[in-house]
mmCIF file as Biopython writes it, N, C-alpha, C and O atoms, coordinates in Angstrom:
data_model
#
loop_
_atom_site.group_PDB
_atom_site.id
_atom_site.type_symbol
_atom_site.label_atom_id
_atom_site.label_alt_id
_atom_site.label_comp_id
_atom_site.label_asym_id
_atom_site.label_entity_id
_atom_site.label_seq_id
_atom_site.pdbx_PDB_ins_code
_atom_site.Cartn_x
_atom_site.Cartn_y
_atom_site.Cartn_z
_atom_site.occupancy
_atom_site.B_iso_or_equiv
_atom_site.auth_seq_id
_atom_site.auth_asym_id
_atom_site.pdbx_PDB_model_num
ATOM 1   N N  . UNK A ? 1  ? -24.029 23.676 -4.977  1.0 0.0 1  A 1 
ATOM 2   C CA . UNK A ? 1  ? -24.229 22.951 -3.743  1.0 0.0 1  A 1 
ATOM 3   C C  . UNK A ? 1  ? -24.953 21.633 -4.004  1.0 0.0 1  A 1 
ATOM 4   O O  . UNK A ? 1  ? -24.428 20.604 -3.577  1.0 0.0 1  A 1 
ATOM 5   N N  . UNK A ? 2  ? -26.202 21.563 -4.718  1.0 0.0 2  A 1 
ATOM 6   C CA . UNK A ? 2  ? -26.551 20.237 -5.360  1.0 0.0 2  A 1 
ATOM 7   C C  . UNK A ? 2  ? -25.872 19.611 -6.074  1.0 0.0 2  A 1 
ATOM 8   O O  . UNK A ? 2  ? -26.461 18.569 -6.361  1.0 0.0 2  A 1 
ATOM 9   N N  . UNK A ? 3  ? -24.895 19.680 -6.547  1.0 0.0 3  A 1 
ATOM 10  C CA . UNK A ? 3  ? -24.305 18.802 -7.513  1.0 0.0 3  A 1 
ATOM 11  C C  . UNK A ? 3  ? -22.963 18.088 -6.385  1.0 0.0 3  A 1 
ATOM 12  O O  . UNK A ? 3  ? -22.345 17.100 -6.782  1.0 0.0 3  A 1 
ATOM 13  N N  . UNK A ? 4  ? -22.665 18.663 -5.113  1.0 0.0 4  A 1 
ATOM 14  C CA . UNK A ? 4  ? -22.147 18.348 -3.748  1.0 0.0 4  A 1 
ATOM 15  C C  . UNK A ? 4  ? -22.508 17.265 -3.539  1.0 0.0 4  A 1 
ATOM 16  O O  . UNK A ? 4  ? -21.838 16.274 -3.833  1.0 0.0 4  A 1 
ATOM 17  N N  . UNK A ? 5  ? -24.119 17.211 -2.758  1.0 0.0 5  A 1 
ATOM 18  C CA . UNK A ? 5  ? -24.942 16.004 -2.544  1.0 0.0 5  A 1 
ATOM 19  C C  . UNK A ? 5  ? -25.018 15.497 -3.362  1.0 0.0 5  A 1 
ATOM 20  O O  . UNK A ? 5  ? -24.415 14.476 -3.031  1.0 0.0 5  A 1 
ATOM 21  N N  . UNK A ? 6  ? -25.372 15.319 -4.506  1.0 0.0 6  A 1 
ATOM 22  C CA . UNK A ? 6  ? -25.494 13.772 -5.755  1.0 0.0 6  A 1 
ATOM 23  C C  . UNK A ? 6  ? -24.103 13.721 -5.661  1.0 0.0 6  A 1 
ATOM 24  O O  . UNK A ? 6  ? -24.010 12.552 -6.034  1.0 0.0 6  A 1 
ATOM 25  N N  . UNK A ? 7  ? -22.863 14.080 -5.446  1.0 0.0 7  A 1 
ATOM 26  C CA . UNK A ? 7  ? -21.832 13.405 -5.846  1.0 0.0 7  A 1 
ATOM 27  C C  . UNK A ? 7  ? -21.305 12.889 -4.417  1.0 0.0 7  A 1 
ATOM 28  O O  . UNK A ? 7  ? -20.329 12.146 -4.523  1.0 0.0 7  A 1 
ATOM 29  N N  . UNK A ? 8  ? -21.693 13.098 -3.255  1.0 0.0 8  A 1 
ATOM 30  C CA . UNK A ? 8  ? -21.542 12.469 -1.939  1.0 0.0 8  A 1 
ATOM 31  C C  . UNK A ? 8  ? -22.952 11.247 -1.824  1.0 0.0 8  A 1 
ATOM 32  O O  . UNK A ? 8  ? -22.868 10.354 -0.980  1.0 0.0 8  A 1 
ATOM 33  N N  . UNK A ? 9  ? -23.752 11.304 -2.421  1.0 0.0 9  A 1 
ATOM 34  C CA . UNK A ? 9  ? -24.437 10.229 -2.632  1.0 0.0 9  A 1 
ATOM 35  C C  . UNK A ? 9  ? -23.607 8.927  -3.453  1.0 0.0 9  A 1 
ATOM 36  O O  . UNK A ? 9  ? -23.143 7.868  -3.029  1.0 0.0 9  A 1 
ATOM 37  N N  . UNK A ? 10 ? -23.652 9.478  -4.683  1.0 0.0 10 A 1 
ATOM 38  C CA . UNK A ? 10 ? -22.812 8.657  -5.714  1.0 0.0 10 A 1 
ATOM 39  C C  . UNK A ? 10 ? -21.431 7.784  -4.920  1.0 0.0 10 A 1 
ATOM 40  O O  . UNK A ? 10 ? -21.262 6.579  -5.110  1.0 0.0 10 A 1 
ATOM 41  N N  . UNK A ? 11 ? -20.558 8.580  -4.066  1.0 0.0 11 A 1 
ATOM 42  C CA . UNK A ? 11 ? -19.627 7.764  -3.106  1.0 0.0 11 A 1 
ATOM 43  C C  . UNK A ? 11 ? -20.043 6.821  -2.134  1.0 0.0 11 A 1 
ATOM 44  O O  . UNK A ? 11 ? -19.448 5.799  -1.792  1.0 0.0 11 A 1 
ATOM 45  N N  . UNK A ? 12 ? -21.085 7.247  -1.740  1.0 0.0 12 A 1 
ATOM 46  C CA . UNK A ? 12 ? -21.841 6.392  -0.547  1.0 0.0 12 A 1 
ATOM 47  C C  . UNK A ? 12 ? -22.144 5.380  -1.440  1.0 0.0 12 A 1 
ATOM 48  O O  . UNK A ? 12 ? -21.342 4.458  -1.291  1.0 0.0 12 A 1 
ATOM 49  N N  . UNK A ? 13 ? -23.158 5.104  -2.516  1.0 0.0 13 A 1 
ATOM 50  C CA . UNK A ? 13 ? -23.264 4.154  -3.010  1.0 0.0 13 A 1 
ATOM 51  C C  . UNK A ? 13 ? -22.199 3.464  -3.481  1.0 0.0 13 A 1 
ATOM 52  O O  . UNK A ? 13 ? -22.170 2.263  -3.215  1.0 0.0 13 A 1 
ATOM 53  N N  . UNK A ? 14 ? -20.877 4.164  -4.434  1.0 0.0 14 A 1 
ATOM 54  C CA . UNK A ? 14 ? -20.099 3.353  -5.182  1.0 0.0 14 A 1 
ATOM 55  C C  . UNK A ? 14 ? -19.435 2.265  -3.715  1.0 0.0 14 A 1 
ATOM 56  O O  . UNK A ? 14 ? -19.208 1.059  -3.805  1.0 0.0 14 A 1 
ATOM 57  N N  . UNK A ? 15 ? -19.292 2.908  -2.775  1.0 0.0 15 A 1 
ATOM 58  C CA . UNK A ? 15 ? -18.775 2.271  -1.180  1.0 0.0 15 A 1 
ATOM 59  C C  . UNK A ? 15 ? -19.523 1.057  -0.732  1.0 0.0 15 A 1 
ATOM 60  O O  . UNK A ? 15 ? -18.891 0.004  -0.644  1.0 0.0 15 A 1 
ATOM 61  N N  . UNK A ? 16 ? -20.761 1.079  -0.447  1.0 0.0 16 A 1 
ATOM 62  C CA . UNK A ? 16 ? -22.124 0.153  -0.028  1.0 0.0 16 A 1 
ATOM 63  C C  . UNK A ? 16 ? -21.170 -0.844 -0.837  1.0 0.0 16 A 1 
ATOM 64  O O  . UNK A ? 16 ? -20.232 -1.520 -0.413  1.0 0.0 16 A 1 
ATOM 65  N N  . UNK A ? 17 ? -21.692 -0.733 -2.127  1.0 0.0 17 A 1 
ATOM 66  C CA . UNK A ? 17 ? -21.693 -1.782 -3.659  1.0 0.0 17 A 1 
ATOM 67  C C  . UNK A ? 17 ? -20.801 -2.660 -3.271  1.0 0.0 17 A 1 
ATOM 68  O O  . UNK A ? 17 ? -21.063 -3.801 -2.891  1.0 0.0 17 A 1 
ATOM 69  N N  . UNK A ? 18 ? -18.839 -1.773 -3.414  1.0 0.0 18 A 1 
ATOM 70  C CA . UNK A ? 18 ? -17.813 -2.659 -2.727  1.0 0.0 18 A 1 
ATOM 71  C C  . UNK A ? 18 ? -17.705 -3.069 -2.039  1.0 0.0 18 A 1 
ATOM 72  O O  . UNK A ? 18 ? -17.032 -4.093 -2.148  1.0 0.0 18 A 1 
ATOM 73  N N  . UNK A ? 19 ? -18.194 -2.741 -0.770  1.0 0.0 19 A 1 
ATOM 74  C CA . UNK A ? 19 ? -18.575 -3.017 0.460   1.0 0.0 19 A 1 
ATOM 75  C C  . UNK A ? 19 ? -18.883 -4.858 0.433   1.0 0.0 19 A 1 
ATOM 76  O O  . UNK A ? 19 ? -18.305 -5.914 0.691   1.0 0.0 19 A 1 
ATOM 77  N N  . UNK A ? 20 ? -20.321 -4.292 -0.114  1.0 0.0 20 A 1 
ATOM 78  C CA . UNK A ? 20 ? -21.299 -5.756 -0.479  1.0 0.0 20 A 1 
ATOM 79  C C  . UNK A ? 20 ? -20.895 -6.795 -1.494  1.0 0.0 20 A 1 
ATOM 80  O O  . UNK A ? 20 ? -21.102 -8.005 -1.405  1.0 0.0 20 A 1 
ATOM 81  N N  . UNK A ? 21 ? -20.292 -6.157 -2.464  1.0 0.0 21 A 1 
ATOM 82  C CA . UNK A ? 21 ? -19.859 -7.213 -3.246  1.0 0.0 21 A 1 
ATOM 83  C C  . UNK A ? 21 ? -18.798 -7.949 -3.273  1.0 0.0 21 A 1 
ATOM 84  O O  . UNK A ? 21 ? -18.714 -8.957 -3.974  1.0 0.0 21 A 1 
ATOM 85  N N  . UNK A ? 22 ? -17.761 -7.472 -2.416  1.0 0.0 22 A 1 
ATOM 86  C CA . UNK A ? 22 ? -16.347 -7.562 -1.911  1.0 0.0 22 A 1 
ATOM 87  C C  . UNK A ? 22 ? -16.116 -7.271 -3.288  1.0 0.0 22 A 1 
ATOM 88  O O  . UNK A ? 22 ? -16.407 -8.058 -4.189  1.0 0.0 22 A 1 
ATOM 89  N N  . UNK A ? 23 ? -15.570 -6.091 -3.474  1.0 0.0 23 A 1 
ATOM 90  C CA . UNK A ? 23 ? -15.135 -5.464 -5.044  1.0 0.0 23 A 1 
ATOM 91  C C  . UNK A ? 23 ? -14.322 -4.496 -4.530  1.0 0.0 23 A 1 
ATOM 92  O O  . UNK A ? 23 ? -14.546 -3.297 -4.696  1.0 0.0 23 A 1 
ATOM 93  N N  . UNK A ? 24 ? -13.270 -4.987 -3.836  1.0 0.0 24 A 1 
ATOM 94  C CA . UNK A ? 24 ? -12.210 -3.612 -3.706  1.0 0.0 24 A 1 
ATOM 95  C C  . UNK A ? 24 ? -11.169 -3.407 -4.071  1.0 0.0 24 A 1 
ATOM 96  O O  . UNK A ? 24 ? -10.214 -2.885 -3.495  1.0 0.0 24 A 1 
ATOM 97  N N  . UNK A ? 25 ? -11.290 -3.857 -5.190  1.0 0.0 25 A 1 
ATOM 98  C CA . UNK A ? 25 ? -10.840 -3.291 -6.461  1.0 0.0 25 A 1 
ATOM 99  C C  . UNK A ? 25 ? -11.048 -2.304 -7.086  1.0 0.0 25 A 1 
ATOM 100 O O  . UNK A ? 25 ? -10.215 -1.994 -7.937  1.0 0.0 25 A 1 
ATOM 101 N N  . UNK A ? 26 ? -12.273 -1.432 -6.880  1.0 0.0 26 A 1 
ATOM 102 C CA . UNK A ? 26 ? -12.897 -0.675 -7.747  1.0 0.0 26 A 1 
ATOM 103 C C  . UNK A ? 26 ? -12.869 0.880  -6.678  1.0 0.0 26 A 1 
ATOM 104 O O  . UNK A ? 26 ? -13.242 2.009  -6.996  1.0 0.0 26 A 1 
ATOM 105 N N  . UNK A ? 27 ? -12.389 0.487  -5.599  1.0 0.0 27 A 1 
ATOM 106 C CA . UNK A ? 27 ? -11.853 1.969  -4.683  1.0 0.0 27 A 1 
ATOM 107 C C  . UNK A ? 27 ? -10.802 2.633  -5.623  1.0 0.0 27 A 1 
ATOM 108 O O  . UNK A ? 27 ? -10.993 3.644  -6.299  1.0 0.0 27 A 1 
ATOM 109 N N  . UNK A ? 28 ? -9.581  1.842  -5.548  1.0 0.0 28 A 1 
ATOM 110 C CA . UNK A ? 28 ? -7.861  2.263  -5.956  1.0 0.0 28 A 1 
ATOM 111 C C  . UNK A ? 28 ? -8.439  2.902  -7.018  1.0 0.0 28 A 1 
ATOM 112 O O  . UNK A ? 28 ? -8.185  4.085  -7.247  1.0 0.0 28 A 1 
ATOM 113 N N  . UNK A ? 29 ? -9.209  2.237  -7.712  1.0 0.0 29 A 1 
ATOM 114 C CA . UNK A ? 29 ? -9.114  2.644  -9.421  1.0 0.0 29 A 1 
ATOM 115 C C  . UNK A ? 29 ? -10.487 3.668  -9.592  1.0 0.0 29 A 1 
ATOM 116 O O  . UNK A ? 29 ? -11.025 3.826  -10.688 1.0 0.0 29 A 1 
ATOM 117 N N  . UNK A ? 30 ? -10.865 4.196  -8.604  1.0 0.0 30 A 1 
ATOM 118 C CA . UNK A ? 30 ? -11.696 5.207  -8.975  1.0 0.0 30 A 1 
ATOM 119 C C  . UNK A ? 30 ? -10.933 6.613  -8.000  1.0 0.0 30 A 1 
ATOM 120 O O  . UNK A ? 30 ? -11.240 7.797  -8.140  1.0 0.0 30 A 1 
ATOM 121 N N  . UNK A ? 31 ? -10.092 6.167  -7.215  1.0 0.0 31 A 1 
ATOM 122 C CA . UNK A ? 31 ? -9.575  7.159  -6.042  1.0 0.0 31 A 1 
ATOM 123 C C  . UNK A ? 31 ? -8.715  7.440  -7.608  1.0 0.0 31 A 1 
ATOM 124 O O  . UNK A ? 31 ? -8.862  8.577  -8.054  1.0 0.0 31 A 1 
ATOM 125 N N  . UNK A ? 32 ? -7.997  6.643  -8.294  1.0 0.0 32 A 1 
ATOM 126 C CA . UNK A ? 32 ? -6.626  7.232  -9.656  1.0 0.0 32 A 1 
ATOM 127 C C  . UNK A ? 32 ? -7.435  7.949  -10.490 1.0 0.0 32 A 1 
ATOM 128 O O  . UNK A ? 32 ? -6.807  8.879  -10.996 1.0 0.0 32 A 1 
ATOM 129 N N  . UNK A ? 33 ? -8.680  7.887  -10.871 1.0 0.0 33 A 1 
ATOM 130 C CA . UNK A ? 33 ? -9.486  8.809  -11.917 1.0 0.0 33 A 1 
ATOM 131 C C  . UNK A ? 33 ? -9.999  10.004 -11.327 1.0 0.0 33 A 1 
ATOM 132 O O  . UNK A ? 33 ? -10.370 10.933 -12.045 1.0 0.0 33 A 1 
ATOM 133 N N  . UNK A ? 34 ? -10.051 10.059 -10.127 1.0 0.0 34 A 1 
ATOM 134 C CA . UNK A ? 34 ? -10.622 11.531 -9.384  1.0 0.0 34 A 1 
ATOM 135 C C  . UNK A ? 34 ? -9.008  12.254 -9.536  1.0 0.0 34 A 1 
ATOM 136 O O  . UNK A ? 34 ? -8.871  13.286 -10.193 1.0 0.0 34 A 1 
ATOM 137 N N  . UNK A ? 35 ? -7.983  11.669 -8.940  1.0 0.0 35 A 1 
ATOM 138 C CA . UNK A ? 35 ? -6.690  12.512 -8.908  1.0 0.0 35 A 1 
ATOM 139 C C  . UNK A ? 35 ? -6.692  12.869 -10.216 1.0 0.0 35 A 1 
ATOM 140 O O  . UNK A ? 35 ? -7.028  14.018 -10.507 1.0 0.0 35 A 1 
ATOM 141 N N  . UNK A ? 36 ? -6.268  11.820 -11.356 1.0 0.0 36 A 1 
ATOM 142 C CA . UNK A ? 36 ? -6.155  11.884 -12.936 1.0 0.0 36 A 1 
ATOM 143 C C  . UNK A ? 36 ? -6.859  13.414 -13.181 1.0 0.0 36 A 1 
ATOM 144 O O  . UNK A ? 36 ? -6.425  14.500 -13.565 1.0 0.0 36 A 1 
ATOM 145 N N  . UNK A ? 37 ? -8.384  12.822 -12.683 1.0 0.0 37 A 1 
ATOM 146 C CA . UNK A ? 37 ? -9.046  14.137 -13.711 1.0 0.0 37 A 1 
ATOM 147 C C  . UNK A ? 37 ? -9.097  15.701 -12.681 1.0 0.0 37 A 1 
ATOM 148 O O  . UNK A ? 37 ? -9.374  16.800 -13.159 1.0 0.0 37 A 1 
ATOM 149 N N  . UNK A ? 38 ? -8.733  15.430 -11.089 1.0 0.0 38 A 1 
ATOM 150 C CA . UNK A ? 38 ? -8.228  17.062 -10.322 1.0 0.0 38 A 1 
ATOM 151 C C  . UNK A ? 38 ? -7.200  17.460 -11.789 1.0 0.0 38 A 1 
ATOM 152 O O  . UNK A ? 38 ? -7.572  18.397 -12.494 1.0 0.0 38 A 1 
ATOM 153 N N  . UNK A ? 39 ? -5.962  16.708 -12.150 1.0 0.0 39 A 1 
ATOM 154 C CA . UNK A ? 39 ? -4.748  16.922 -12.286 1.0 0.0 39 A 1 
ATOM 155 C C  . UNK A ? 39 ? -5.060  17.544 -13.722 1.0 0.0 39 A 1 
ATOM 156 O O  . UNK A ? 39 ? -4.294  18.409 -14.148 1.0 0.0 39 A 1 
ATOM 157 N N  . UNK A ? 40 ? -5.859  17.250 -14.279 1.0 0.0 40 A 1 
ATOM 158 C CA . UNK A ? 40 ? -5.943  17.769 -15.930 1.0 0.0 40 A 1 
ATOM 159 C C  . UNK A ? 40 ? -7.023  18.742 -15.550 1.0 0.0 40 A 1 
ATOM 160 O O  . UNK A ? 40 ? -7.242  19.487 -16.505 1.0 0.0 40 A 1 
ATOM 161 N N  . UNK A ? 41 ? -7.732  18.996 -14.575 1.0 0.0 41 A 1 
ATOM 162 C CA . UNK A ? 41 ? -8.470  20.577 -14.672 1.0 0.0 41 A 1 
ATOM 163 C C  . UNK A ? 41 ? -7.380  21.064 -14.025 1.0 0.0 41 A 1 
ATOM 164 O O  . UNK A ? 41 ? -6.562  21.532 -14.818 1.0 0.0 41 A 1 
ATOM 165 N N  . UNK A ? 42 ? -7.047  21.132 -12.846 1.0 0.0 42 A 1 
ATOM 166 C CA . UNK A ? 42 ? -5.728  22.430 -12.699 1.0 0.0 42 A 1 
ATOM 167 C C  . UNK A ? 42 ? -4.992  22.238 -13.567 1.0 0.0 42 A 1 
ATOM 168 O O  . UNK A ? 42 ? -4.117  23.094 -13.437 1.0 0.0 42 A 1 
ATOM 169 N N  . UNK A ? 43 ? -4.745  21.546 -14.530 1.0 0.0 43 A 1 
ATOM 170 C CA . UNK A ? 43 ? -3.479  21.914 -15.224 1.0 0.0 43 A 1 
ATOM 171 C C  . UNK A ? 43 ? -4.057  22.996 -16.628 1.0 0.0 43 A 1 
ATOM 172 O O  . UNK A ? 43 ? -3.458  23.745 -17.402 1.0 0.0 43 A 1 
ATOM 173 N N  . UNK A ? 44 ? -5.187  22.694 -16.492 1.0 0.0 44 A 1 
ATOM 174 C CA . UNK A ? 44 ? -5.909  23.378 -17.752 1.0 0.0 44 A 1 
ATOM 175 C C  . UNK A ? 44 ? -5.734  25.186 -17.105 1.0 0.0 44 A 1 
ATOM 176 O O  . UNK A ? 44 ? -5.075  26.141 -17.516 1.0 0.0 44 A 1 
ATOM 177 N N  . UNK A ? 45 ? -6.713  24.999 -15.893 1.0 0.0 45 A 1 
ATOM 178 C CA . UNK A ? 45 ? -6.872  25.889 -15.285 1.0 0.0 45 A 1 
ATOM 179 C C  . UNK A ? 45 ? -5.817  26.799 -14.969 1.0 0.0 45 A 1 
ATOM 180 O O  . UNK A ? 45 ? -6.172  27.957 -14.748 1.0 0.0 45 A 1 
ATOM 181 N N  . UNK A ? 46 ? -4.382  26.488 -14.885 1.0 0.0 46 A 1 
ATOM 182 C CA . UNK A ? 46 ? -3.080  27.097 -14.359 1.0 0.0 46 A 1 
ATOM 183 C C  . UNK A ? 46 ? -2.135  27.341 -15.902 1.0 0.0 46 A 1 
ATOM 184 O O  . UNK A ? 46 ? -1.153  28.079 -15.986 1.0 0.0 46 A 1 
ATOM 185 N N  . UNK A ? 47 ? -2.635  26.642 -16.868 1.0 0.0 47 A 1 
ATOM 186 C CA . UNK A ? 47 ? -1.733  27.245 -17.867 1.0 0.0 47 A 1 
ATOM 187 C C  . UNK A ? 47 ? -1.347  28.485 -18.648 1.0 0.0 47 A 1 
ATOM 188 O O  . UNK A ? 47 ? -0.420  28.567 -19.453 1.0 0.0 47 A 1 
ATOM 189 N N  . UNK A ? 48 ? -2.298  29.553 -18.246 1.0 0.0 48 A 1 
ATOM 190 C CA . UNK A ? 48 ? -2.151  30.902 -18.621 1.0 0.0 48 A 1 
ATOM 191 C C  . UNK A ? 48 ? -0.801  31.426 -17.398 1.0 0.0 48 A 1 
ATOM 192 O O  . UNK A ? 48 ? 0.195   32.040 -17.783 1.0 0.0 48 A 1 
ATOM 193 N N  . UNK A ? 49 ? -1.047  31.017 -15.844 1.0 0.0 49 A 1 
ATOM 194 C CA . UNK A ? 49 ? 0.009   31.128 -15.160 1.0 0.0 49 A 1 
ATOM 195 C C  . UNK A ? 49 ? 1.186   30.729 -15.701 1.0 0.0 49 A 1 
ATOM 196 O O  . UNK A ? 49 ? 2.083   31.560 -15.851 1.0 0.0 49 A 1 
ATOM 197 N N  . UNK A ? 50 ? 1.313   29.759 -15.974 1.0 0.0 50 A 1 
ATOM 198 C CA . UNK A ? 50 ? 2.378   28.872 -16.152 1.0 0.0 50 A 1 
ATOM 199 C C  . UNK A ? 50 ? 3.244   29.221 -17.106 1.0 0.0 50 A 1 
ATOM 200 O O  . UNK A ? 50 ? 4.409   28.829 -17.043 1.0 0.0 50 A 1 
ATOM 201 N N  . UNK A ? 51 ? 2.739   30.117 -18.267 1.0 0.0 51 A 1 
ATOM 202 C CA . UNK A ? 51 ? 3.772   31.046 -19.043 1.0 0.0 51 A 1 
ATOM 203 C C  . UNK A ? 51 ? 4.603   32.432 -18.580 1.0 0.0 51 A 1 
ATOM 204 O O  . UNK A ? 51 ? 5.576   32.951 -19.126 1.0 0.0 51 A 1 
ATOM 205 N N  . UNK A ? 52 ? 3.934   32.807 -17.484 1.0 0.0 52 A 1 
ATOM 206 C CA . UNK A ? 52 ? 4.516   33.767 -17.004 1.0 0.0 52 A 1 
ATOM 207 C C  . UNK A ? 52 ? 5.879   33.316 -16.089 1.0 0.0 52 A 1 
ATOM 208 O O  . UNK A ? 52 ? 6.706   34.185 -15.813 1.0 0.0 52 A 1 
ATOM 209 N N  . UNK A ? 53 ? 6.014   32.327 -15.769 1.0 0.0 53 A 1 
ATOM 210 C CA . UNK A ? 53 ? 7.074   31.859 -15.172 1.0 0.0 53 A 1 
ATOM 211 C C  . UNK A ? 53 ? 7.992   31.705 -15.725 1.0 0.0 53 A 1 
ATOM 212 O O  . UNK A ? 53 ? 9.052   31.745 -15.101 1.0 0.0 53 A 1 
ATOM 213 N N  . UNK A ? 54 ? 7.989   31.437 -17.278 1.0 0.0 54 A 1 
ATOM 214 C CA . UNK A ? 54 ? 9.484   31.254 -18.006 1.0 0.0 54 A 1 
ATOM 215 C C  . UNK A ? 54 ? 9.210   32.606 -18.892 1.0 0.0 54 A 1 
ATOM 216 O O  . UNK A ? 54 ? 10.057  33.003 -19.692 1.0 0.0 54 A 1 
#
């Protein structure tokens, strides 16, 4: 549950920053590294499944 809040902190700030700095640039390309890295833990996570299918 703490590691929840520091990482809903961490958004609030990375947001403010762009916000303030006009840097929105740095949304797109951090929204592609959260998907990127969901996509390589489930894929880690699902590959024992994933043999049973073939």
């Amino acid at each position: 549950m703490n590691k929840f809040l520091h990482l809903g902190s961490l958004f609030r700030e990375l947001w403010s920053f762009a916000r303030q700095n006009k840097a929105w640039w740095m949304i797109p390309t951090v929204v592609v590294l959260l998907i990127l890295g969901v996509l390589i833990f489930s894929g880690q996570a699902m590959a024992p499944f994933i043999y049973t299918l073939f």
